[in-house]
mmCIF file as gemmi writes it, N, C-alpha and C atoms, coordinates in Angstrom:
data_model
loop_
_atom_site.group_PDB
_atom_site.id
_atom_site.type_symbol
_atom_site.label_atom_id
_atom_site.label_alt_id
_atom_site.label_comp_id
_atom_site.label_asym_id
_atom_site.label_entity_id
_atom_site.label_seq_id
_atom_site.pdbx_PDB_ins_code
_atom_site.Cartn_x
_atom_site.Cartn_y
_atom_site.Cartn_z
_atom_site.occupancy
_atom_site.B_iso_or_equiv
_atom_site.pdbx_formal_charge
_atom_site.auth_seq_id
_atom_site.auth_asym_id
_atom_site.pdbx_PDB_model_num
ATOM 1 N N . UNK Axp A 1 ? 182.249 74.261 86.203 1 0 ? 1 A 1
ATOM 2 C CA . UNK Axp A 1 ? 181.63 74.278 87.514 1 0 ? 1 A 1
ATOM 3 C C . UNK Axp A 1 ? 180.115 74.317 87.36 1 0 ? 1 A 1
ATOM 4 N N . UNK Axp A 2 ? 179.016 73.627 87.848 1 0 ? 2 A 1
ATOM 5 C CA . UNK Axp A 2 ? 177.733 73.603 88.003 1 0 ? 2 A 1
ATOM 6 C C . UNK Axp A 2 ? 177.447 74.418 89.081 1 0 ? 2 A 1
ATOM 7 N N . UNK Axp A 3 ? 176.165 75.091 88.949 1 0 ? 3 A 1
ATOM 8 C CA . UNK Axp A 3 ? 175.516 75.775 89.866 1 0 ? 3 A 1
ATOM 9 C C . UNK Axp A 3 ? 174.557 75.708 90.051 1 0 ? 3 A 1
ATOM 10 N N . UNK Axp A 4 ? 174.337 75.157 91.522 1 0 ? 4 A 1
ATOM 11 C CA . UNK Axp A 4 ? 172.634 74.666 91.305 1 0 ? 4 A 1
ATOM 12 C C . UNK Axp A 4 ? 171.659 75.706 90.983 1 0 ? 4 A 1
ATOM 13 N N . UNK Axp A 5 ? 170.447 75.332 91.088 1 0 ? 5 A 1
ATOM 14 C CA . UNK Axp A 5 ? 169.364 76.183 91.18 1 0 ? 5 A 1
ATOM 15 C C . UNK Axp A 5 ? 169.067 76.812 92.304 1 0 ? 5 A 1
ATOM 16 N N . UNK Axp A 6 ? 168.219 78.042 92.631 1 0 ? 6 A 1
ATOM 17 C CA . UNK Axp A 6 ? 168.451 78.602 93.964 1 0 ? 6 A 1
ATOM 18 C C . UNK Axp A 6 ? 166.887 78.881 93.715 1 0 ? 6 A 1
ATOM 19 N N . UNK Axp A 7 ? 166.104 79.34 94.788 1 0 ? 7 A 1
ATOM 20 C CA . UNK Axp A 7 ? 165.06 79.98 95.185 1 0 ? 7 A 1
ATOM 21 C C . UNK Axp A 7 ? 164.922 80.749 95.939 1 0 ? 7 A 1
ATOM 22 N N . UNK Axp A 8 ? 164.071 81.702 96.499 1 0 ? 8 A 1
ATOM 23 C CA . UNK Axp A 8 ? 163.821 82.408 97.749 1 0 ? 8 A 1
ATOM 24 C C . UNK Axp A 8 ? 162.585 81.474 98.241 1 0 ? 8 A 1
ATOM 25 N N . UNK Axp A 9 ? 162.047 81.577 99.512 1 0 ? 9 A 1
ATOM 26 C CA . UNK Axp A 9 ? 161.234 80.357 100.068 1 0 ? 9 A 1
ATOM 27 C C . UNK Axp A 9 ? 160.727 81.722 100.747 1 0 ? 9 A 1
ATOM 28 N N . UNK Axp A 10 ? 159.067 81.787 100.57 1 0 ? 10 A 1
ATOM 29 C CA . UNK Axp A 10 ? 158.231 82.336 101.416 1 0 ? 10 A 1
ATOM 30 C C . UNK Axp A 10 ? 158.195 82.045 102.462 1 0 ? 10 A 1
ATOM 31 N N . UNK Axp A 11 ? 158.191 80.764 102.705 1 0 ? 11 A 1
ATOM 32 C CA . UNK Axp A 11 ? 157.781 80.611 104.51 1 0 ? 11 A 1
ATOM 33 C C . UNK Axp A 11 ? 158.938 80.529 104.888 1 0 ? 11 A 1
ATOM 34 N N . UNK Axp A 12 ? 160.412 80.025 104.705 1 0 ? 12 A 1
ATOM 35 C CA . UNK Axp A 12 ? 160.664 80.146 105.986 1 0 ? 12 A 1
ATOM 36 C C . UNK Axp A 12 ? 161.799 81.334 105.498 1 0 ? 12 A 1
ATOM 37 N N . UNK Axp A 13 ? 161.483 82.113 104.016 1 0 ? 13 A 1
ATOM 38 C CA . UNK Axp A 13 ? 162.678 83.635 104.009 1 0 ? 13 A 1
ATOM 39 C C . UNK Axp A 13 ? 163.634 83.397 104.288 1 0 ? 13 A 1
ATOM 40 N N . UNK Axp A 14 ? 164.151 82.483 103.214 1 0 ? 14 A 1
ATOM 41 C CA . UNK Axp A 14 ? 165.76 82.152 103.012 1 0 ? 14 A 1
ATOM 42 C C . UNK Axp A 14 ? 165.528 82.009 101.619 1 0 ? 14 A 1
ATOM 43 N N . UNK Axp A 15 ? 167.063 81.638 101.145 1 0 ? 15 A 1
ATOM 44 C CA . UNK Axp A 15 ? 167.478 81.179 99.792 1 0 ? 15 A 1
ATOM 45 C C . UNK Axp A 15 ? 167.914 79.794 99.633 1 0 ? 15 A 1
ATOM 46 N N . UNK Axp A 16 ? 166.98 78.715 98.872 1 0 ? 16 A 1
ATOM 47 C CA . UNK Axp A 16 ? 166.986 77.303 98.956 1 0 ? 16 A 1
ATOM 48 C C . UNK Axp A 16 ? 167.496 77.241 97.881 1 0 ? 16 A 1
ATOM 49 N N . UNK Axp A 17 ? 168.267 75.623 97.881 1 0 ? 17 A 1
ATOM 50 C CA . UNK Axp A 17 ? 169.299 74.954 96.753 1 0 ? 17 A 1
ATOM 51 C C . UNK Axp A 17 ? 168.186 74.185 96.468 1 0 ? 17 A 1
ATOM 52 N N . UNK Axp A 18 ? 167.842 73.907 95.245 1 0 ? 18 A 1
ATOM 53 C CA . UNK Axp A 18 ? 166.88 73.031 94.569 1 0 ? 18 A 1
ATOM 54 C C . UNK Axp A 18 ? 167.272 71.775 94.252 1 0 ? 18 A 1
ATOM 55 N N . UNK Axp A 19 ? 168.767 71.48 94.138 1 0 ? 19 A 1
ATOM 56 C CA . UNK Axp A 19 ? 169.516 70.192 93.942 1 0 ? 19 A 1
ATOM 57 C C . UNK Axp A 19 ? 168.869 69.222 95.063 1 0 ? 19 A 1
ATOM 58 N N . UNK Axp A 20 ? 168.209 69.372 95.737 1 0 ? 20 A 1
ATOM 59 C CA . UNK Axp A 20 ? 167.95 68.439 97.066 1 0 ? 20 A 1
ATOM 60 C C . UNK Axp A 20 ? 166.394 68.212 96.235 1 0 ? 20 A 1
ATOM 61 N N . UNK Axp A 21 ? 166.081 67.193 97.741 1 0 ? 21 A 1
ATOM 62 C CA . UNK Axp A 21 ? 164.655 66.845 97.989 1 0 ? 21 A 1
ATOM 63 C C . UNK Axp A 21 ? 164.086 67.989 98.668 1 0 ? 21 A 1
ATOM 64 N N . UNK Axp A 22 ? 162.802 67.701 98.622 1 0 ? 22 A 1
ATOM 65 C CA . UNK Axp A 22 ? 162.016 68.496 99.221 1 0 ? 22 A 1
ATOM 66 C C . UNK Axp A 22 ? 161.994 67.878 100.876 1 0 ? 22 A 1
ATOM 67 N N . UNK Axp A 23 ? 162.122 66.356 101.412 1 0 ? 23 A 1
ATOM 68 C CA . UNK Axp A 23 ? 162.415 66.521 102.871 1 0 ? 23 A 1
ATOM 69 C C . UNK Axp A 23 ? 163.582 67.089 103.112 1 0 ? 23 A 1
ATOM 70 N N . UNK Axp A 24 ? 164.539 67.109 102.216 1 0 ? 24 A 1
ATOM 71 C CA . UNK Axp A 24 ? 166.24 67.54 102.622 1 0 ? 24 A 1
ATOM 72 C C . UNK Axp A 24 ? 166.152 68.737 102.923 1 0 ? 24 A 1
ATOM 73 N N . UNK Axp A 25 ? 165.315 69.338 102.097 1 0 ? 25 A 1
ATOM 74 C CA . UNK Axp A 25 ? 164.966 70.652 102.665 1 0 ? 25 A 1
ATOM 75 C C . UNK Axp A 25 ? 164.164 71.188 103.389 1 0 ? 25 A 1
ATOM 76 N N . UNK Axp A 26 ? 163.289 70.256 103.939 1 0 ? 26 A 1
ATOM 77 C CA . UNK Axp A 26 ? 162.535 70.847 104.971 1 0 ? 26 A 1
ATOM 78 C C . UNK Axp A 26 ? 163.352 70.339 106.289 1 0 ? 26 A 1
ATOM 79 N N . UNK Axp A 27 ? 163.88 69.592 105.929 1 0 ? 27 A 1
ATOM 80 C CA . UNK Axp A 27 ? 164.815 69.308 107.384 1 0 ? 27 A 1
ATOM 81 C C . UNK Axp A 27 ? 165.911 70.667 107.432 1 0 ? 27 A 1
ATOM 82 N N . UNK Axp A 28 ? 166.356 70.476 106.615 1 0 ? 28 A 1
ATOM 83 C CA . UNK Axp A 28 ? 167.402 71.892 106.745 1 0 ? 28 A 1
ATOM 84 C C . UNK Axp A 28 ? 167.132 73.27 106.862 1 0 ? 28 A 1
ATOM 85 N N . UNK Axp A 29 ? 165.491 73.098 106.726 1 0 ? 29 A 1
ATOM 86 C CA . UNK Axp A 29 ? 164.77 74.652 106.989 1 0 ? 29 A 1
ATOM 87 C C . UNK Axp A 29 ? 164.005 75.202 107.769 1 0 ? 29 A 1
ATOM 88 N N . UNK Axp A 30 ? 163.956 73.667 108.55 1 0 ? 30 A 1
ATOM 89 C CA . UNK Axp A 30 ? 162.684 73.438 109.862 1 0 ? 30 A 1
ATOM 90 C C . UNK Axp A 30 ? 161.363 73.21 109.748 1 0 ? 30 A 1
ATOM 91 N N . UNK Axp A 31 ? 161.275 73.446 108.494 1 0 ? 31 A 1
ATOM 92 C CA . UNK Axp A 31 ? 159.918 73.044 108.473 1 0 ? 31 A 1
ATOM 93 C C . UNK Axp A 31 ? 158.999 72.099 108.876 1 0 ? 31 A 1
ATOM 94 N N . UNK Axp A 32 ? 157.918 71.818 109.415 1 0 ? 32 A 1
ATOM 95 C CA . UNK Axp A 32 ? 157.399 70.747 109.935 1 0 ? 32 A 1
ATOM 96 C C . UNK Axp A 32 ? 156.476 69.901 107.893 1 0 ? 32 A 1
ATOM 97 N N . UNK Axp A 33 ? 155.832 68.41 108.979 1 0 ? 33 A 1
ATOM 98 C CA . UNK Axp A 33 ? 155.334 68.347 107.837 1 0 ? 33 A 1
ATOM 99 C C . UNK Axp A 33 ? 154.054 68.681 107.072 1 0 ? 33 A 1
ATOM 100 N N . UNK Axp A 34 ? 153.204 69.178 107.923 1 0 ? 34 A 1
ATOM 101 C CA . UNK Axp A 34 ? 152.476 70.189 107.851 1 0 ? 34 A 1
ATOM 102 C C . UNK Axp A 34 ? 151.881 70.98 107.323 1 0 ? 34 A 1
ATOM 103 N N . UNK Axp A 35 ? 153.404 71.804 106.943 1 0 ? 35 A 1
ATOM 104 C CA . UNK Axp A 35 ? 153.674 73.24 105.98 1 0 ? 35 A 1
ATOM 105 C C . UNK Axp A 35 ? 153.602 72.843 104.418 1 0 ? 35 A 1
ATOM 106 N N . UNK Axp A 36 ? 152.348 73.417 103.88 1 0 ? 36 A 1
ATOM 107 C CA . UNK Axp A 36 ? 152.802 72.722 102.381 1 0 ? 36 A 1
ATOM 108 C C . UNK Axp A 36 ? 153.943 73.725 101.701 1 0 ? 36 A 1
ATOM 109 N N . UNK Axp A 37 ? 154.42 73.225 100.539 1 0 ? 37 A 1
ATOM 110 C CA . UNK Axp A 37 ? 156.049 73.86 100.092 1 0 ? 37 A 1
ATOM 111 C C . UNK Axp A 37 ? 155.478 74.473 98.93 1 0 ? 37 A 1
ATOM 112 N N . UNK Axp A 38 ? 155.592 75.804 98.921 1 0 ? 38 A 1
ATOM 113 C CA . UNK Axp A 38 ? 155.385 76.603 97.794 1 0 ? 38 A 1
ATOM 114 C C . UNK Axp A 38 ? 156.405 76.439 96.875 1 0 ? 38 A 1
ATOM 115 N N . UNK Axp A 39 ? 157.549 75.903 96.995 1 0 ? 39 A 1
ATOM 116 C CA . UNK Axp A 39 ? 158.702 75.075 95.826 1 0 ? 39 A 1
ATOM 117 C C . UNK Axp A 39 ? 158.815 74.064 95.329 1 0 ? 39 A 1
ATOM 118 N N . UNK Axp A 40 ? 157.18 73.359 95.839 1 0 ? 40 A 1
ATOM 119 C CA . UNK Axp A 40 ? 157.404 71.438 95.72 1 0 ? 40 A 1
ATOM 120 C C . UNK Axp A 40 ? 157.894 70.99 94.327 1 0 ? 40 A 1
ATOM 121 N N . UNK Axp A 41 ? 157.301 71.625 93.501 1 0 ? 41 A 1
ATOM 122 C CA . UNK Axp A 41 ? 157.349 71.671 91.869 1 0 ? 41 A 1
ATOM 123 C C . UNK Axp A 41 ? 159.141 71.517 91.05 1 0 ? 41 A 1
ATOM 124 N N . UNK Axp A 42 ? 159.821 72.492 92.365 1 0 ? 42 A 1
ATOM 125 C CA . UNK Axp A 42 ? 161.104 72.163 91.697 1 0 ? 42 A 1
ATOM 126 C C . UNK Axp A 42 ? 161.917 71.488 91.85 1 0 ? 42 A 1
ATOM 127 N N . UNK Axp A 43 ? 161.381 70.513 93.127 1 0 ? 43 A 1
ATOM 128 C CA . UNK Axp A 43 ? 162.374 69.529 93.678 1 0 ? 43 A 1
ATOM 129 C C . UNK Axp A 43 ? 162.291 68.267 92.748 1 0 ? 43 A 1
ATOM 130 N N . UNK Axp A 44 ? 163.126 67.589 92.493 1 0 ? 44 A 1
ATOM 131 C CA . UNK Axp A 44 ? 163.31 66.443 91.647 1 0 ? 44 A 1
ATOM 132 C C . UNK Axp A 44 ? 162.529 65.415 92.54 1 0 ? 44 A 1
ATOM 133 N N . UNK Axp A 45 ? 162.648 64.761 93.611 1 0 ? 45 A 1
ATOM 134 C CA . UNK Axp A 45 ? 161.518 64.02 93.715 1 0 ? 45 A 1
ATOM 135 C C . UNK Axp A 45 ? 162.846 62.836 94.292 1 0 ? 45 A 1
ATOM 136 N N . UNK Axp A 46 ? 163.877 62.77 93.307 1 0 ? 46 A 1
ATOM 137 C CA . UNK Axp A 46 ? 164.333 61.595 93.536 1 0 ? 46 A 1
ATOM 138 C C . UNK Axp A 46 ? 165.758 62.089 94.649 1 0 ? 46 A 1
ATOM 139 N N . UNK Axp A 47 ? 166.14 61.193 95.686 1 0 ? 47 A 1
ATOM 140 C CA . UNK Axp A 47 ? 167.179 60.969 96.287 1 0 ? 47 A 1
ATOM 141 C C . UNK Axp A 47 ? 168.549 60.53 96.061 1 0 ? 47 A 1
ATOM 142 N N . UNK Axp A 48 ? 169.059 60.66 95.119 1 0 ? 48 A 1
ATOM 143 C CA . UNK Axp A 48 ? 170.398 60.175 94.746 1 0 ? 48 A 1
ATOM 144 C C . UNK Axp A 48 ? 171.138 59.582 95.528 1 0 ? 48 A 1
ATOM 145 N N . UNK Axp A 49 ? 171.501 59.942 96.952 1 0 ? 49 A 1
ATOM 146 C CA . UNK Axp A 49 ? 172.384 59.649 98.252 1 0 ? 49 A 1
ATOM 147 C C . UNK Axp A 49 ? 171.795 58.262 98.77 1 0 ? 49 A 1
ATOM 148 N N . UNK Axp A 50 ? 170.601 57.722 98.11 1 0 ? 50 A 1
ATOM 149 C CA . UNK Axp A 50 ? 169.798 56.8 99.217 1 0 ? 50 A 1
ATOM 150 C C . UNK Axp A 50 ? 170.283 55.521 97.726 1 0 ? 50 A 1
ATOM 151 N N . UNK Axp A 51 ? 170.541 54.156 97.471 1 0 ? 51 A 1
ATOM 152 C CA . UNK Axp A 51 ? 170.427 53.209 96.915 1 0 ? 51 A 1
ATOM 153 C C . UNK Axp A 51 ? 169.221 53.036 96.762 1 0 ? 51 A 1
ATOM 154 N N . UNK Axp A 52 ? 168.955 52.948 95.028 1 0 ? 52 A 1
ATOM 155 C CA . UNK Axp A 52 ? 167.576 53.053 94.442 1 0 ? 52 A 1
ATOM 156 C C . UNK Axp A 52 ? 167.89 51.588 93.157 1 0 ? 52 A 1
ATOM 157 N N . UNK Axp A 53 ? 167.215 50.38 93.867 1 0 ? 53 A 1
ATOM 158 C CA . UNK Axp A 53 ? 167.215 49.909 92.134 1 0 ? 53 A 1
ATOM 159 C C . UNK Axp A 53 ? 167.039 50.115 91.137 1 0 ? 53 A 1
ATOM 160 N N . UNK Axp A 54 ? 167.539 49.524 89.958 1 0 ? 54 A 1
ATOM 161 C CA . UNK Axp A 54 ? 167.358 50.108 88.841 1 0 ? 54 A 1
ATOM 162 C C . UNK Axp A 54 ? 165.944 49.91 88.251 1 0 ? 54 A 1
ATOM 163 N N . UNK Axp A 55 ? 165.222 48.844 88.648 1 0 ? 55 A 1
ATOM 164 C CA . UNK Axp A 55 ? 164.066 48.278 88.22 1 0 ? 55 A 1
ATOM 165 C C . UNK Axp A 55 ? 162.855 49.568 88.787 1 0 ? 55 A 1
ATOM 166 N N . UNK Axp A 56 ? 163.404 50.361 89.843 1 0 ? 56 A 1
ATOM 167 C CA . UNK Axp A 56 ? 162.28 51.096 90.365 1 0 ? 56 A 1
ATOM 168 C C . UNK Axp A 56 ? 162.607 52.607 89.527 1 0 ? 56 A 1
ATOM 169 N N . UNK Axp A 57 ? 163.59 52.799 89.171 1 0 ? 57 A 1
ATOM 170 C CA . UNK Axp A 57 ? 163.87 53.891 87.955 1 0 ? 57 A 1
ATOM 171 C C . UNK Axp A 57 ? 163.341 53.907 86.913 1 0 ? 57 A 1
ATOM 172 N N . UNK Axp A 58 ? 163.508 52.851 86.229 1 0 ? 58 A 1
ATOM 173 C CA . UNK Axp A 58 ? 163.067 52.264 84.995 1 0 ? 58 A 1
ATOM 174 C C . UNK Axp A 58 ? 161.755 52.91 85.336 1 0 ? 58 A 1
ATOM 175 N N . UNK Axp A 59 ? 160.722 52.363 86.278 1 0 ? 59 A 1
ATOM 176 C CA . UNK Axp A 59 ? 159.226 52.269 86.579 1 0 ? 59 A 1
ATOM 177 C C . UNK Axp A 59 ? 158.908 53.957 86.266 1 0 ? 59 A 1
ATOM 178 N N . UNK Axp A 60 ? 159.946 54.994 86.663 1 0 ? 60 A 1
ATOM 179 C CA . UNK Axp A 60 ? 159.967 56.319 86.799 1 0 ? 60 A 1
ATOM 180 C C . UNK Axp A 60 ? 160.389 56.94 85.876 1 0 ? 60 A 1
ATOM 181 N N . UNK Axp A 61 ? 160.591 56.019 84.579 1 0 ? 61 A 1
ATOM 182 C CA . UNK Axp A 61 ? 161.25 56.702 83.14 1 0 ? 61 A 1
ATOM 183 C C . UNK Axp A 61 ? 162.82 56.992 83.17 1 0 ? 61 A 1
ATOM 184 N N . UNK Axp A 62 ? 163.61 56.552 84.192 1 0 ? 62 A 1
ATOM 185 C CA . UNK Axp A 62 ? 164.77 57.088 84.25 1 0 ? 62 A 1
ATOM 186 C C . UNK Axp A 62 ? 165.618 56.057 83.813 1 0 ? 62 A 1
């Protein structure tokens, strides 16, 4: 079984799953866009759920 990564989040004082994006989680946390993310660092960056060519991975080392 995997377990993601977890955080506590200053602004909005909850406990965040790091497996996401950083909009996935500001949508799911309310955040506007605005608010800069004192967690930006641990979000992967990339979207898995969205169709990504391979040519634009490659570009990203992946």
């Amino acid at each position: 079984m995997f377990d993601s990564p977890i955080e506590a989040c200053p602004v909005c004082g909850q406990i965040v799953v790091l497996d996401q994006t950083r909009v996935e989680c500001a949508r799911e946390h309310h955040c506007d866009s605005k608010t800069e993310c004192p967690l930006q660092r641990f979000f992967t960056g990339l979207d898995f759920s969205a169709a990504l060519a391979k040519d634009s991975l490659r570009k990203k080392g992946y």
